[in-house]
C-alpha positions as CSV (number, residue, x, y, z in Angstrom):
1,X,0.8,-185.6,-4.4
2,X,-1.9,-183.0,-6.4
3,X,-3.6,-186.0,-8.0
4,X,-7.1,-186.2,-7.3
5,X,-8.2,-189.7,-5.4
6,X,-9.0,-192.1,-8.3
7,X,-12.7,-192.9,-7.1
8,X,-13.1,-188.9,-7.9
9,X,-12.6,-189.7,-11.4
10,X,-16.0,-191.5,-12.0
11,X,-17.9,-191.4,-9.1
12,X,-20.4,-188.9,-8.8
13,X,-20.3,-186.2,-5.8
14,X,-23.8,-186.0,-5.1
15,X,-23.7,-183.6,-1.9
16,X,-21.9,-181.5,-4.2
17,X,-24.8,-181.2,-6.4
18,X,-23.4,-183.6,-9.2
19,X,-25.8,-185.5,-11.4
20,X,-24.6,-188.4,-13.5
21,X,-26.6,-186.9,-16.8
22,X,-28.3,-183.6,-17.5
23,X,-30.4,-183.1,-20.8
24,X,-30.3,-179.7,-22.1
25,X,-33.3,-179.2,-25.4
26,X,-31.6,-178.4,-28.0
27,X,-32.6,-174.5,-29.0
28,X,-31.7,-174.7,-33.2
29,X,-33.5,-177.9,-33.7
30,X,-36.9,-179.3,-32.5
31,X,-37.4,-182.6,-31.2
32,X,-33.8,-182.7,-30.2
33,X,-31.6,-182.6,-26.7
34,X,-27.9,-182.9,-25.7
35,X,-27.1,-185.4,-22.6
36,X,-24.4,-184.2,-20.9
37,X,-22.8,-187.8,-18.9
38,X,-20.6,-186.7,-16.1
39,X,-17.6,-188.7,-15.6
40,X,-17.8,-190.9,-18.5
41,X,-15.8,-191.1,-21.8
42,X,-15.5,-192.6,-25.0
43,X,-16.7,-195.8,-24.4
44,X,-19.8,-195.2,-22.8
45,X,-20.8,-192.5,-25.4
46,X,-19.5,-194.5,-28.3
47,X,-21.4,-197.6,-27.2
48,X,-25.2,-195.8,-26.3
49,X,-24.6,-193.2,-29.9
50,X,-24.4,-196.4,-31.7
51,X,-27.2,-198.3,-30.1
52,X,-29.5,-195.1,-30.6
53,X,-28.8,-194.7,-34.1
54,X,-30.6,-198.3,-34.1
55,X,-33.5,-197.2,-32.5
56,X,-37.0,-196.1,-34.3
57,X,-37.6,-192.5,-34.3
58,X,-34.3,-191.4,-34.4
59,X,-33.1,-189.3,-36.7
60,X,-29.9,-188.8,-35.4
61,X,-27.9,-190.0,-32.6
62,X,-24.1,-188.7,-32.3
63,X,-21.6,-187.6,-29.1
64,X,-18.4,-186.2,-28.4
65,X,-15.9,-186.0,-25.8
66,X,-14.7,-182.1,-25.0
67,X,-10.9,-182.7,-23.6
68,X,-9.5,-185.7,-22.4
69,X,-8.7,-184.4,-18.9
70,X,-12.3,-183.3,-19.1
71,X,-14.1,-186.1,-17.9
72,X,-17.9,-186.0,-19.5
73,X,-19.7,-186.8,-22.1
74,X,-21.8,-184.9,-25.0
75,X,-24.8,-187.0,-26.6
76,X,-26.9,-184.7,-29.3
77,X,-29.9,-187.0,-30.0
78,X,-33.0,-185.8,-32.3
79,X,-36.3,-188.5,-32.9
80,X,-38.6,-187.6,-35.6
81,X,-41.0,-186.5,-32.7
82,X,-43.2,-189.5,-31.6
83,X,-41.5,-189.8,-28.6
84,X,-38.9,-187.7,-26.7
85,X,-35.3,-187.7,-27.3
86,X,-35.2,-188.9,-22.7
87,X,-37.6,-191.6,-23.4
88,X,-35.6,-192.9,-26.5
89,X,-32.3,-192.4,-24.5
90,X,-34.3,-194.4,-21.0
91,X,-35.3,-197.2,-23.2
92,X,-31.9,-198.0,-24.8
93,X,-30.2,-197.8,-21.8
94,X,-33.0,-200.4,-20.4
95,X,-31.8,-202.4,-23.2
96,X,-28.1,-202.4,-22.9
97,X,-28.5,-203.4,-19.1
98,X,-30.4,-206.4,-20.2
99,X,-27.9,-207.2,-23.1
100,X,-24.8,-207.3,-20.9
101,X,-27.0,-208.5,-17.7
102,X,-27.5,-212.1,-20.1
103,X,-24.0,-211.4,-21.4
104,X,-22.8,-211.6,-17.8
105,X,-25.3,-214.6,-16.6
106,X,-23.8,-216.3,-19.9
107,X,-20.2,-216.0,-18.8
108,X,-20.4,-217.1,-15.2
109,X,-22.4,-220.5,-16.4
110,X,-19.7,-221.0,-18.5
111,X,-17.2,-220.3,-16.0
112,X,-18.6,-222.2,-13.6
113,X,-19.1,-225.2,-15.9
114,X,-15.5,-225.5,-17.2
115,X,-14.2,-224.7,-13.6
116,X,-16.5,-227.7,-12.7
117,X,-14.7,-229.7,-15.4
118,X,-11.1,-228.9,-14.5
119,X,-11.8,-229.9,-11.0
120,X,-13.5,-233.4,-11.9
121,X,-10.7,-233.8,-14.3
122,X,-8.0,-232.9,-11.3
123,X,-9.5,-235.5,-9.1
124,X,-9.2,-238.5,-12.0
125,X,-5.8,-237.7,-12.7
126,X,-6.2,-235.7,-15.7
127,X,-8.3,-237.8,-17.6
128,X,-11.4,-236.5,-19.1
């Protein structure tokens, strides 16, 4: 079969000379640069366009997603020029691995606790 290997489709090739995210600057607007995420789609650049558009000094935050069989990922970010559109785009990704690293401490607690309490009901027979 001519289908590629399914790891191709979103791990990077670095020996190839791949890199997960490239900024270009932006040449028809200052204080502005366009991410380009390799290997990503809509969910990725849906979820950091709407957490930069939250962030101060941004002025705008948008992306866009070429061809569906073309697997990257446009982000055109512009800050009103306190800080860099890369140190904006660094510091919300910091965040959204903290967010979903609690999110994922949060679920396995719970998991474990009601797996704890279906077991202990198990041994008495079903009674809580």
């Amino acid at each position: 079969m001519n289908a590629p290997d399914r790891f191709e489709l979103f791990l990077v090739n670095e020996a190839e000379g791949e890199k997960k995210i490239t900024e270009k600057p932006f040449a028809g607007t200052s204080n502005t640069s366009d991410f380009i995420l390799l290997k990503e789609d809509h969910t990725l650049g849906n979820l950091l366009s709407e957490h930069l558009k939250q962030a101060p000094h941004v002025l705008m935050a948008g992306y866009k997603v070429g061809h569906p069989n073309v697997p990257e990922v446009l982000i055109r970010l512009q800050t009103d020029g306190t800080v860099t559109p890369r140190e904006v785009l660094i510091d919300t990704c910091k965040q959204l691995i903290a967010a979903y690293g609690q999110l994922g401490r949060e679920f396995t607690r719970e998991y474990e606790l009601r797996r704890m309490v279906a077991a202990g009901e198990q041994e008495n027979g079903g009674k809580p």
